[in-house]
C-alpha positions in Angstrom: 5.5 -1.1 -32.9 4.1 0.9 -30.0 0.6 -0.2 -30.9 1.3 -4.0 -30.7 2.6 -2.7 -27.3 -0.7 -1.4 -26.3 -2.3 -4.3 -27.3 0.1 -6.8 -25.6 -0.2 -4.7 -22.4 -3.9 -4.6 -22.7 -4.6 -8.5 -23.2 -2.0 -8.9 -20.2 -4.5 -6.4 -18.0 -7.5 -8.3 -19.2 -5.5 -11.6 -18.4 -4.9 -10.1 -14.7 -8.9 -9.4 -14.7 -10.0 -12.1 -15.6 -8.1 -14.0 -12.7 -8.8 -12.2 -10.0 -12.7 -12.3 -10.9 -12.2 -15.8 -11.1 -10.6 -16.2 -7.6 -12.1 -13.1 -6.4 -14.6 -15.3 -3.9 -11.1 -16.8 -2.8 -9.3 -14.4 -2.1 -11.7 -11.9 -0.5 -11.9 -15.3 1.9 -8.6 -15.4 2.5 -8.0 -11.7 3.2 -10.7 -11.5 5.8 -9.3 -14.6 7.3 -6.0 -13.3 7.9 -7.5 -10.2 9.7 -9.3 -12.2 11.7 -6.6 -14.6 13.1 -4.2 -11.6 13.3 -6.8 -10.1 15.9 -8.2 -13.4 17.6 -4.0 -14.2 18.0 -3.4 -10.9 19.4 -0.7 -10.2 16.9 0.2 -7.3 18.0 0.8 -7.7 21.7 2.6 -10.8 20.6 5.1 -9.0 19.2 5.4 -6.0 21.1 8.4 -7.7 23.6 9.1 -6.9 27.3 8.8 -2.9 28.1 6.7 -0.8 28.4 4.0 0.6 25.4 1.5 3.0 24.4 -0.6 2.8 21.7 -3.4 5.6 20.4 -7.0 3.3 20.0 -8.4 7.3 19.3 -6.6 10.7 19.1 -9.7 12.9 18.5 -11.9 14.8 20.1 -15.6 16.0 20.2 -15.1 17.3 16.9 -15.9 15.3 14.2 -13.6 13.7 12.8 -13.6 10.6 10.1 -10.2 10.3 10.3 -9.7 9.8 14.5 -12.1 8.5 16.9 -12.3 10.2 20.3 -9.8 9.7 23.1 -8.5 6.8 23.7 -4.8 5.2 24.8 -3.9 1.6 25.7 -1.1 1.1 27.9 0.9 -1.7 27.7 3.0 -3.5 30.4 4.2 -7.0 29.9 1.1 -9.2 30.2 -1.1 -6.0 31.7 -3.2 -4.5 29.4 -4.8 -1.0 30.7 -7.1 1.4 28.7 -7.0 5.0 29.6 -10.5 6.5 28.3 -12.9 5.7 25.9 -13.8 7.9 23.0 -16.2 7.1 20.6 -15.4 5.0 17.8 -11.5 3.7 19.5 -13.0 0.5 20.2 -13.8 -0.3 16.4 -9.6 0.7 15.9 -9.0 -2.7 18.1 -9.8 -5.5 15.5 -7.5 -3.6 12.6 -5.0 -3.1 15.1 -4.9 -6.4 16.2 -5.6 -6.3 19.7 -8.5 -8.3 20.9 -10.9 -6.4 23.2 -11.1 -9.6 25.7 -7.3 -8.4 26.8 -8.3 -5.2 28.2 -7.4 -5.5 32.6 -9.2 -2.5 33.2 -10.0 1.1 32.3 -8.7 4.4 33.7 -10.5 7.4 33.3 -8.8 11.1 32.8 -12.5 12.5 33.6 -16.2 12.5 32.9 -16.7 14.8 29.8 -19.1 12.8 27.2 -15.8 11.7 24.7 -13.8 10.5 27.3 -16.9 8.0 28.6 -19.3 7.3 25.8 -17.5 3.5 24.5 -17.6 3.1 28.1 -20.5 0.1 27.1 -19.0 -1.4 23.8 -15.9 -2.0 25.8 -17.2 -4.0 28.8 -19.6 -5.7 26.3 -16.8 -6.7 24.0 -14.3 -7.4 26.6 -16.7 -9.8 28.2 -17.8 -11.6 24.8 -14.5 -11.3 23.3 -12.7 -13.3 26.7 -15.1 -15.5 28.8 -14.4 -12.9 31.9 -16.2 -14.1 35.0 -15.7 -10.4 36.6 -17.1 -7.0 35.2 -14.4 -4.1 33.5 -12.7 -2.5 36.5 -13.2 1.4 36.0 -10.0 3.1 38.1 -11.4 6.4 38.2 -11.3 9.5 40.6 -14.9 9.5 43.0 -17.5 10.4 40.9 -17.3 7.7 38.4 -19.8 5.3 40.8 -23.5 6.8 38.9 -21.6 6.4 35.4 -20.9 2.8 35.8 -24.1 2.2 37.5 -25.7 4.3 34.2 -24.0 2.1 32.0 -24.7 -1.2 33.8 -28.3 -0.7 34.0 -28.8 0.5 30.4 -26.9 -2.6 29.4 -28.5 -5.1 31.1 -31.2 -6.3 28.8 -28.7 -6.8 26.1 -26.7 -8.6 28.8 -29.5 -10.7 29.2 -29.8 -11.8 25.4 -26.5 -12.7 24.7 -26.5 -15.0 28.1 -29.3 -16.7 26.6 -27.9 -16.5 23.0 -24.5 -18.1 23.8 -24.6 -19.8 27.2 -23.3 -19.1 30.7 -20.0 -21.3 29.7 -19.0 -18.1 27.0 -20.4 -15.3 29.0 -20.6 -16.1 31.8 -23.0 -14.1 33.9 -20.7 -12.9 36.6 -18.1 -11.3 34.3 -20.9 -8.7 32.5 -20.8 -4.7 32.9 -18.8 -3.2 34.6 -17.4 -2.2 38.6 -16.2 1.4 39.5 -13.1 1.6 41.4 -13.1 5.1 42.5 -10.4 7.1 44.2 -10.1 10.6 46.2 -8.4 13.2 43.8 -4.7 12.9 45.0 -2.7 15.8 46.1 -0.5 18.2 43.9 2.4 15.2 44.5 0.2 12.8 43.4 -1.1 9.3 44.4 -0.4 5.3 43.5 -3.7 4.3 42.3 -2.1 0.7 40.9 0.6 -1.6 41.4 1.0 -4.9 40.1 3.8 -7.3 38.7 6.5 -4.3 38.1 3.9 -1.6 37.2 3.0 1.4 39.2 0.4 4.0 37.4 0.5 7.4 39.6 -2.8 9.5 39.2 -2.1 13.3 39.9 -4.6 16.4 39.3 -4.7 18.7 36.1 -6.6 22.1 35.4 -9.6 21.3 33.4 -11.7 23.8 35.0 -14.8 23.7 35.2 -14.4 20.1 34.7 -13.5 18.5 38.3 -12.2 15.7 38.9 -9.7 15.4 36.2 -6.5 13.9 36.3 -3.5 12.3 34.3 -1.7 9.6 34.8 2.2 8.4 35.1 3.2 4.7 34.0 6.5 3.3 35.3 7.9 -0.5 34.1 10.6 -1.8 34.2 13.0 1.4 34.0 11.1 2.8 31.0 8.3 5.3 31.6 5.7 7.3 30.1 3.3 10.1 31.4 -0.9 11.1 29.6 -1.6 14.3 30.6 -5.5 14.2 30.4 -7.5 17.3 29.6 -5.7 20.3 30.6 -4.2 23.7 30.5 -1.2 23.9 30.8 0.3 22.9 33.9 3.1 23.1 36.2 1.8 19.8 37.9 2.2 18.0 34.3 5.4 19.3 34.1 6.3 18.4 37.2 5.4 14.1 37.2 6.8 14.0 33.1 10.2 15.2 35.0 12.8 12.9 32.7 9.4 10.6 31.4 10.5 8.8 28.0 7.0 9.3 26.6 4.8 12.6 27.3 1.0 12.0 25.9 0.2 15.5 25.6 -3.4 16.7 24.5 -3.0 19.9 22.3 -5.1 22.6 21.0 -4.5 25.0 18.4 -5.8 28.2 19.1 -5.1 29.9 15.6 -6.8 27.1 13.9 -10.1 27.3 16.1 -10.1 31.0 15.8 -10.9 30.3 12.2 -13.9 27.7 13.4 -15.0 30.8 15.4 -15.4 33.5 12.5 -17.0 30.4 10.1 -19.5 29.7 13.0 -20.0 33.7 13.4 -20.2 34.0 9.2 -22.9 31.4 8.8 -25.2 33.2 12.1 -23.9 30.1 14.7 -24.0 32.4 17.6 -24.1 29.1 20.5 -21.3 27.3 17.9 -19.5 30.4 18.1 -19.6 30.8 21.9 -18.3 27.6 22.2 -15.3 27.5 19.9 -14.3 30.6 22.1 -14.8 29.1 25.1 -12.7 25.7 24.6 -9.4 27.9 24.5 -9.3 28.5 28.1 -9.3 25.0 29.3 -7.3 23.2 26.9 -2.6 23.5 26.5 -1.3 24.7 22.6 0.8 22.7 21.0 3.9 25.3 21.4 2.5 25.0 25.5 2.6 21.5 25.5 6.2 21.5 23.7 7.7 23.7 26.7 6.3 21.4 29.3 8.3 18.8 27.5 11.5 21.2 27.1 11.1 21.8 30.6 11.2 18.0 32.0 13.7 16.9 29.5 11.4 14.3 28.4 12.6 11.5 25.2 9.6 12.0 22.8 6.3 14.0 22.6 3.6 13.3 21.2 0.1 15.5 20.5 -3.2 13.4 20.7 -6.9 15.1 21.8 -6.4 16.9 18.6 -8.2 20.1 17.8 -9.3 21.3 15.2 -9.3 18.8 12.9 -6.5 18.2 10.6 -7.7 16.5 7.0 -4.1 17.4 5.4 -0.5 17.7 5.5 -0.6 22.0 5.6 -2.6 22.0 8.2 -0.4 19.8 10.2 2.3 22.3 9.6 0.4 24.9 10.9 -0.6 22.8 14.0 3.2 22.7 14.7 4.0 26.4 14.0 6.6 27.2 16.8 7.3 24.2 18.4 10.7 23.7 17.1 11.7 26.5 18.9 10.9 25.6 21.9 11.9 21.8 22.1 14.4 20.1 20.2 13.4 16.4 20.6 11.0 14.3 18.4 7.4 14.9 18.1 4.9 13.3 16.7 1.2 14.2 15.8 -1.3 11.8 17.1 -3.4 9.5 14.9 -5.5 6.6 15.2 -2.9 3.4 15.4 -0.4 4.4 16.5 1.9 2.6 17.9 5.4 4.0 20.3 7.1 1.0 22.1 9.5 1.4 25.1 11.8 -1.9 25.4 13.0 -3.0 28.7 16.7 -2.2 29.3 17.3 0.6 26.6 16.2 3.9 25.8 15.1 3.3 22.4 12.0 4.9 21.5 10.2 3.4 18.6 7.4 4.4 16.5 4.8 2.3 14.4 1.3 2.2 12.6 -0.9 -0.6 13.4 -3.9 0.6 12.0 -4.5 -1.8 9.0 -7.5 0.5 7.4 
């Protein structure tokens, strides 16, 4: 009996085969379709509602990592899309997440290290080919960020100049290419309004990065709901002091018991200069259990770790990137990865968490 069984349920899977080789052209079509309307229809800030959002385009860091690209948040405010940094690879995270690069307003930037800048040119190129813009990416930055754009403009521009010719001044147009630095003076301990616009105010203050100068964070307030990225820093009284009662702290995190163990590989394979510098990214970076009593501290509604380091490939290790934080903070937490989506709805204090990543 059980072997008229097997063959039943092996005709069945040849059956099931057979069909989908036969539609496989079809529905291979129709799958990429989908993904592509879902993106071109911004599905996802469709449905995100009045309030205020944040969502992770790249939780990394320099480290490689296959499974996050390098920092990189998007900010959502009713109609007003902002981008705070740029790490390599978070552009490529739009498309599956379904948010079209054309919507981005403008980019802020924390500071200058190489993987908070380097998609610096696939987002004004893909912004301005993805949304007819007829002025360059605004790049709200503290002073210093002037020679960057100007870098980026100029190693863009003959590409600029094929796809003008490619698709015509009516798609992209020439005026809307590259990008425009908006710099500001590093604001005071108190911090400084850097943006306001249709219910939105984005508050720039500085954080200890040393001997990276100028870095800052930033504070986002909408609509009663509010939420507070910290940048690159140790850990800081400042931060602490601007995520007073925030619903959302952004909080870049650093396990030093993990990177001790990058150290002694480096040191067992000869690595001296790998070594040296595994040591040295301790003293400018906040631990998780840091960043956890920052958020005890201002009494904030949810935390969440992105900037990750090390790298964290599975679940134990995860575990061990949270070893001691429950001790010192009894509200939710949440490890960053790539998609990730936490909305803040207008009139409430709900705090919801979702994956958009479509991988």
């Amino acid at each position: 009996m059980w072997k008229k069984g097997v063959v039943i349920v092996a005709v069945l899977l040849a059956v099931l085969v057979g069909l989908f080789l036969h539609f496989e052209d079809r529905i291979v079509r129709r799958v990429v379709f989908q993904q592509a309307l879902a993106t071109i229809q911004a599905e996802s800030l469709e449905r995100m509602g009045e309030g205020l959002h944040v969502v992770l385009c790249g939780s990394g860091s320099p480290l490689p990592d296959p499974t996050r690209a390098g920092p990189c948040a998007l900010v959502i405010a009713g109609e007003q899309v902002l981008m705070v940094d740029v790490g390599s690879g978070s552009m490529r995270n739009l498309g599956p997440m379904g948010i079209p690069p054309g919507r981005v307003d403008a980019l802020l930037l924390t500071h200058f290290h190489s993987d908070h800048i380097d998609g610096i040119g696939e987002l004004m190129l893909q912004r301005w080919a993805g949304g007819s813009h007829t002025a360059p990416l605004p790049v709200i930055a503290p002073e210093g960020v002037t020679p960057i754009v100007e870098g980026f403009n100029q190693a863009y521009r003959t590409d600029i100049g094929y796809r003008i010719a490619h698709h015509g001044e009516a798609v992209v147009p020439p005026s809307g290419a590259g990008a425009r630095a908006r710099p500001f003076a590093l604001p005071p301990a108190e911090g400084r309004v850097v943006l306001q616009q249709d219910g939105l105010t984005v508050t720039a203050f500085p954080v200890d990065h040393a001997p990276v100068e100028p870095s800052v964070g930033y504070r986002f307030d909408y609509q009663g709901r509010s939420a507070l990225i910290s940048g690159d820093t140790k850990a800081s009284e400042v931060v602490r002091r601007h995520a007073q009662g925030v619903d959302l702290l952004v909080h870049e995190a650093l396990a030093s018991d993990l990177v001790a163990i990058l150290t002694e590989a480096a040191e067992a394979a000869g690595e001296a200069e790998l070594a040296t510098i595994t040591r040295d990214i301790l003293d400018y970076h906040t631990s998780p259990v840091e960043a956890a009593r920052i958020a005890a501290q201002a009494e904030v509604g949810h935390l969440l770790y992105t900037h990750i380091v090390p790298q964290l490939p599975v679940a134990l290790l995860e575990r061990q990137f949270l070893k001691g934080v429950d001790a010192v903070f009894d509200g939710p937490v949440t490890v960053g990865e790539d998609g990730l989506w936490v909305s803040l709805p207008a009139k409430s204090t709900a705090i919801r968490v979702e994956q958009l990543l479509r991988w």
